[in-house]
PASEBA-1860 file (N, C-alpha, C; in nm, 3 decimals):
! residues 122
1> XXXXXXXX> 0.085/-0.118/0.000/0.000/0.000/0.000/0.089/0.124/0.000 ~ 0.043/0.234/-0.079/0.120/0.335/-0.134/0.062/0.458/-0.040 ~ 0.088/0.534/0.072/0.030/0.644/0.129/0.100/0.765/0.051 ~ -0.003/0.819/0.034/0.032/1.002/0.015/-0.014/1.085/0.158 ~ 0.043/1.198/0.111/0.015/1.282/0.253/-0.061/1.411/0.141 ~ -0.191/1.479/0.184/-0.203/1.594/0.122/-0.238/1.683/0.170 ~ -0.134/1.833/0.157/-0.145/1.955/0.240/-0.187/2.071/0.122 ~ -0.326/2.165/0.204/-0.321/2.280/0.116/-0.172/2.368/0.151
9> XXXXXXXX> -0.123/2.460/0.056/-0.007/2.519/0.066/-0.076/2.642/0.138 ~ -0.037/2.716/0.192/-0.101/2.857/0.284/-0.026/2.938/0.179 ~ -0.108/3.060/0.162/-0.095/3.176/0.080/-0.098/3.171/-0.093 ~ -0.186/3.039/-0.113/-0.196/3.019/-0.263/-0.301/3.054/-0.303 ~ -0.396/3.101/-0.271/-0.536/3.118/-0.295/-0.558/3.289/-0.354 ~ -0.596/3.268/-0.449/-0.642/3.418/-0.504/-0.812/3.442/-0.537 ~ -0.823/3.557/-0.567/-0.964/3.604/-0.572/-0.966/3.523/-0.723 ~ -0.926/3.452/-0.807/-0.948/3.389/-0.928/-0.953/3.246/-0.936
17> XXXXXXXX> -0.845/3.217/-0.840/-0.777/3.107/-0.846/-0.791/3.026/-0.668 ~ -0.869/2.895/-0.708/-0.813/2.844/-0.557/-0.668/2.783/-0.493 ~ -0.690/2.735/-0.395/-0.546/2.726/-0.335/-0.468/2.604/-0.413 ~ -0.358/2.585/-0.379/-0.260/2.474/-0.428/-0.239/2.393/-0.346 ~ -0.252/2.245/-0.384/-0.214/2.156/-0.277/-0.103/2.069/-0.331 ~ -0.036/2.052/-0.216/0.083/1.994/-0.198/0.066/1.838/-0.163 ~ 0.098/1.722/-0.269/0.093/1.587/-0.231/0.199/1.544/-0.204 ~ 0.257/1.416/-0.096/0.414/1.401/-0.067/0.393/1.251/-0.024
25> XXXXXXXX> 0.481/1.162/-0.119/0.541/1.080/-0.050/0.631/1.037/-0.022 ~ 0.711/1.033/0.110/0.857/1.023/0.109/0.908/1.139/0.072 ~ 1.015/1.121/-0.023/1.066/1.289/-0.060/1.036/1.304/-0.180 ~ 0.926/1.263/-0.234/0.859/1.283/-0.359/0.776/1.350/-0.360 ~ 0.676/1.473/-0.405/0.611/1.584/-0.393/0.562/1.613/-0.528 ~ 0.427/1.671/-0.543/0.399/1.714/-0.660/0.302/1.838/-0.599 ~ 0.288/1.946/-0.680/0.227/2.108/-0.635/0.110/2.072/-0.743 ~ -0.023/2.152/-0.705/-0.096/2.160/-0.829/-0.241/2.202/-0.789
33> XXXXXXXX> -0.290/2.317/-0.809/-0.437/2.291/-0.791/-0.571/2.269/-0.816 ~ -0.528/2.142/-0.887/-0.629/2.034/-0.908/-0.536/1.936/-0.938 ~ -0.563/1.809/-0.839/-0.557/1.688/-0.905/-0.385/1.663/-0.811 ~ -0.384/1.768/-0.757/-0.181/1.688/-0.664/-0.156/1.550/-0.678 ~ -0.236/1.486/-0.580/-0.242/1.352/-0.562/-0.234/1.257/-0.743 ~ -0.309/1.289/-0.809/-0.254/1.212/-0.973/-0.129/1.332/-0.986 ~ -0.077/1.361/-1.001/0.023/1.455/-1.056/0.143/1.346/-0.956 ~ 0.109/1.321/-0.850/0.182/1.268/-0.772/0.245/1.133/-0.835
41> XXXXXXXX> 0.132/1.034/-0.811/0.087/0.905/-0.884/0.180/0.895/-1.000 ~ 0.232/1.021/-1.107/0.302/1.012/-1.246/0.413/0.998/-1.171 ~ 0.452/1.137/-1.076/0.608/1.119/-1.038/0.648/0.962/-0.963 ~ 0.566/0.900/-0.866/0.610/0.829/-0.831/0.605/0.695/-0.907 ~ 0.502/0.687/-1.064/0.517/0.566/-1.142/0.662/0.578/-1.234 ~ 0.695/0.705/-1.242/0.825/0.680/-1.286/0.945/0.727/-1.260 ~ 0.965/0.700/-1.127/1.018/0.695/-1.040/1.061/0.516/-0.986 ~ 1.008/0.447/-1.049/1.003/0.304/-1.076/0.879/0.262/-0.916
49> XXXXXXXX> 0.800/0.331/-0.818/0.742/0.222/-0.778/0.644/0.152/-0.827 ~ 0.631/0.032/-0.737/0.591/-0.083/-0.817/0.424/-0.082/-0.814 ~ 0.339/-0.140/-0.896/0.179/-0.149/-0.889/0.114/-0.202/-0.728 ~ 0.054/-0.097/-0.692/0.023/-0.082/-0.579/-0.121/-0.006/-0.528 ~ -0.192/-0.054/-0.447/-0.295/0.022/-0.407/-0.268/0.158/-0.324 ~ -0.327/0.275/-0.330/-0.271/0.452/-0.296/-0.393/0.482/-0.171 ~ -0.396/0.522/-0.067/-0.424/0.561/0.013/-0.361/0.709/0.063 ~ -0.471/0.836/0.022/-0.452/0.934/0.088/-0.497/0.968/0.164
57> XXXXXXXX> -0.405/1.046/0.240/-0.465/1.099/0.389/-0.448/1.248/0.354 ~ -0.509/1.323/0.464/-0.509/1.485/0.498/-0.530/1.449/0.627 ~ -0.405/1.516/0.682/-0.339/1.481/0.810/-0.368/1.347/0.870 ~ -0.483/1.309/0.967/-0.503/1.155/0.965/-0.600/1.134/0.941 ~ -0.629/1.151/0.874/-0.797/1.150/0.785/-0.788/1.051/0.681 ~ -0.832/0.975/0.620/-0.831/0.904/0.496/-0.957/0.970/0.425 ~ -0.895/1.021/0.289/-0.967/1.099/0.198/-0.983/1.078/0.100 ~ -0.905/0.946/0.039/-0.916/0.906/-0.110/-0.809/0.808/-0.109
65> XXXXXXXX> -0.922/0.675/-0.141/-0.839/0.576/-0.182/-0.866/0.485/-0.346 ~ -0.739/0.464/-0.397/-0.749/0.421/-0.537/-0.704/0.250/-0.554 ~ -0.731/0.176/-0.627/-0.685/0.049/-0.640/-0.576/0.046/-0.743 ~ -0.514/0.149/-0.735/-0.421/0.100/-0.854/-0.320/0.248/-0.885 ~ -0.184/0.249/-0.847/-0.104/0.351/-0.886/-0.102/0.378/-1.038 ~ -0.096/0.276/-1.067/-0.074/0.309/-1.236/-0.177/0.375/-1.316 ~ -0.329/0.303/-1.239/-0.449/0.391/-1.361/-0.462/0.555/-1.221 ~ -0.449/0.530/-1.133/-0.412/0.701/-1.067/-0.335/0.781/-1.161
73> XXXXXXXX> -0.249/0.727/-1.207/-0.121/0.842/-1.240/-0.193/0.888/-1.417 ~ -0.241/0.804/-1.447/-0.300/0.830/-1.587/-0.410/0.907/-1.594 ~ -0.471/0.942/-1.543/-0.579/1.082/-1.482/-0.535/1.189/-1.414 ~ -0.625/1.262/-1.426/-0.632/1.415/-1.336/-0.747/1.473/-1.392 ~ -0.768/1.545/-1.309/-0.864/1.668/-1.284/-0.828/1.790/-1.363 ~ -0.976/1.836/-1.392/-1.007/1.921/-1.520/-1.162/2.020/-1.443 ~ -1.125/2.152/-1.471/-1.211/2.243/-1.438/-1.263/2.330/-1.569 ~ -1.409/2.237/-1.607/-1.452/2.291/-1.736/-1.529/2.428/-1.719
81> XXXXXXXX> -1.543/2.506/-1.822/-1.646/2.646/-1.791/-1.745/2.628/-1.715 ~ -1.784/2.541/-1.707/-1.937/2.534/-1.589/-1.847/2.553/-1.462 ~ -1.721/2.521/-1.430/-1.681/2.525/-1.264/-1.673/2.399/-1.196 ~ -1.730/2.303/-1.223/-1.735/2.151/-1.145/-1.623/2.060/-1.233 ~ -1.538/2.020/-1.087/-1.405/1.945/-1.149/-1.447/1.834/-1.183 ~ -1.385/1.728/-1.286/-1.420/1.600/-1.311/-1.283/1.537/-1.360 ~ -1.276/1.437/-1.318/-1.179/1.335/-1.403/-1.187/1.299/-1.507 ~ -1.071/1.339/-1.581/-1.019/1.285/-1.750/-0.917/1.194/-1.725
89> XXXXXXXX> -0.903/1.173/-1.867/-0.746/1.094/-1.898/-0.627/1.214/-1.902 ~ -0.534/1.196/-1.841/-0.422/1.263/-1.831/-0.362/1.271/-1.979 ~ -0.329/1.408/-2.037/-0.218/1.390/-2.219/-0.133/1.501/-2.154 ~ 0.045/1.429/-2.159/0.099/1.525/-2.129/0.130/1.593/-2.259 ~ 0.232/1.782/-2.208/0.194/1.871/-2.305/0.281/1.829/-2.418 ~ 0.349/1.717/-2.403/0.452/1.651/-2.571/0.348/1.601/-2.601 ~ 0.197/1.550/-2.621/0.156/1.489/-2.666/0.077/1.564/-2.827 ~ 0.060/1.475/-2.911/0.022/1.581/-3.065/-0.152/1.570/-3.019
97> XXXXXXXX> -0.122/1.688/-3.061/-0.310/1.774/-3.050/-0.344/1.735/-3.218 ~ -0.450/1.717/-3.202/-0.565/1.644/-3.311/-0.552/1.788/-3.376 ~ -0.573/1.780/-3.512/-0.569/1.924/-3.583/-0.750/1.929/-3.635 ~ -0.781/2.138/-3.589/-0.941/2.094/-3.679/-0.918/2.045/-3.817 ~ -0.851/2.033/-3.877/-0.859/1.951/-4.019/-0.905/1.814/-4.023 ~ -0.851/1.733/-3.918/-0.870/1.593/-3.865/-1.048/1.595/-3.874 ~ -1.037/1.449/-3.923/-1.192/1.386/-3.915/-1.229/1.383/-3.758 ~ -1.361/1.396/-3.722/-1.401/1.386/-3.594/-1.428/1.242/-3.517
105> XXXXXXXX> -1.363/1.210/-3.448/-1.393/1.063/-3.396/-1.515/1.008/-3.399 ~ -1.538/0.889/-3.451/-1.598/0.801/-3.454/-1.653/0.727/-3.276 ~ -1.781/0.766/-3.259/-1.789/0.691/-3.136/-1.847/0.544/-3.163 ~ -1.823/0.461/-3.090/-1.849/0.318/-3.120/-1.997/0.312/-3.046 ~ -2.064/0.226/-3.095/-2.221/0.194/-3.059/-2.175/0.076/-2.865 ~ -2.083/0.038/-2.847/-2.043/-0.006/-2.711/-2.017/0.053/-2.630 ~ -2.012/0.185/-2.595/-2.013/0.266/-2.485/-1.860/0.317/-2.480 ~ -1.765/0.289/-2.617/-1.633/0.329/-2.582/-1.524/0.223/-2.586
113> XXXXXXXX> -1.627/0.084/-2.529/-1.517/-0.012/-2.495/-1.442/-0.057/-2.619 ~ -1.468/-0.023/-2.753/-1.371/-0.124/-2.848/-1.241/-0.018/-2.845 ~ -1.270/0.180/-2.869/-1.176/0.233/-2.907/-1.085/0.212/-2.742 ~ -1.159/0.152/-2.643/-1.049/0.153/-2.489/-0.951/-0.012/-2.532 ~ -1.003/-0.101/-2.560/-0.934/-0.206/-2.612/-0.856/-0.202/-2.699 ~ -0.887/-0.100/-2.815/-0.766/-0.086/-2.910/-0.659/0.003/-2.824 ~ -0.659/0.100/-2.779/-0.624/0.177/-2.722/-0.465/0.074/-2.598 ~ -0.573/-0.028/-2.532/-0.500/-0.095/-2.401/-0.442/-0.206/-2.537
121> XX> -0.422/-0.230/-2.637/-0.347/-0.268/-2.718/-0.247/-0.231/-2.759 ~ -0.251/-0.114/-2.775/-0.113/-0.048/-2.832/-0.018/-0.034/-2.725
END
């Protein structure tokens, strides 16, 4: 079992912007406000630890627990124009952006699952 620790940072909070929280495990740390804890999850999957269940705390509180470091680290949190955060798939910023020229994806009549199978194929 993988513990994180997660602290809001004091003096991050603006009239625009909410505060930043600070996730830590060991001497591993990730800043961010939204989503620390997955931001975390990346540094410490490659960082080599091994597949593991993640248990966070805020101070001794248990606040969020995940079954799996590896699909943690592949998400984060996203604050769309409406204001309410939700979980996506994580694309870091090397990744190639779809051009509007590009055809528009094809959604599959299965709810997603064939393009997630091709996808956990590659």
């Amino acid at each position: 079992m993988i513990r994180m620790n997660l602290e809001l940072v004091p003096g991050t909070r603006s009239k625009e912007k909410g505060s930043k929280w600070r996730a830590t495990c060991g001497e591993h740390e990730a800043v961010s406000r939204f989503g620390a804890t997955y931001a975390l999850a990346r540094v410490l999957r490659d960082a080599g630890f091994p597949e593991e269940p993640v248990e966070v705390y805020e101070g001794d509180k248990l606040s969020l627990r995940f079954g799996s470091l590896y699909r943690m680290a592949a998400l984060t949190l996203s604050e769309p124009s409406q204001g309410l955060l939700h979980r996506r798939a994580f694309v870091p910023y090397d990744a190639p952006i779809r051009s509007q020229d590009s055809p528009p994806m094809r959604k599959s009549g299965s709810g997603g699952k064939e393009a997630a199978s091709e996808r956990d194929a590659a």
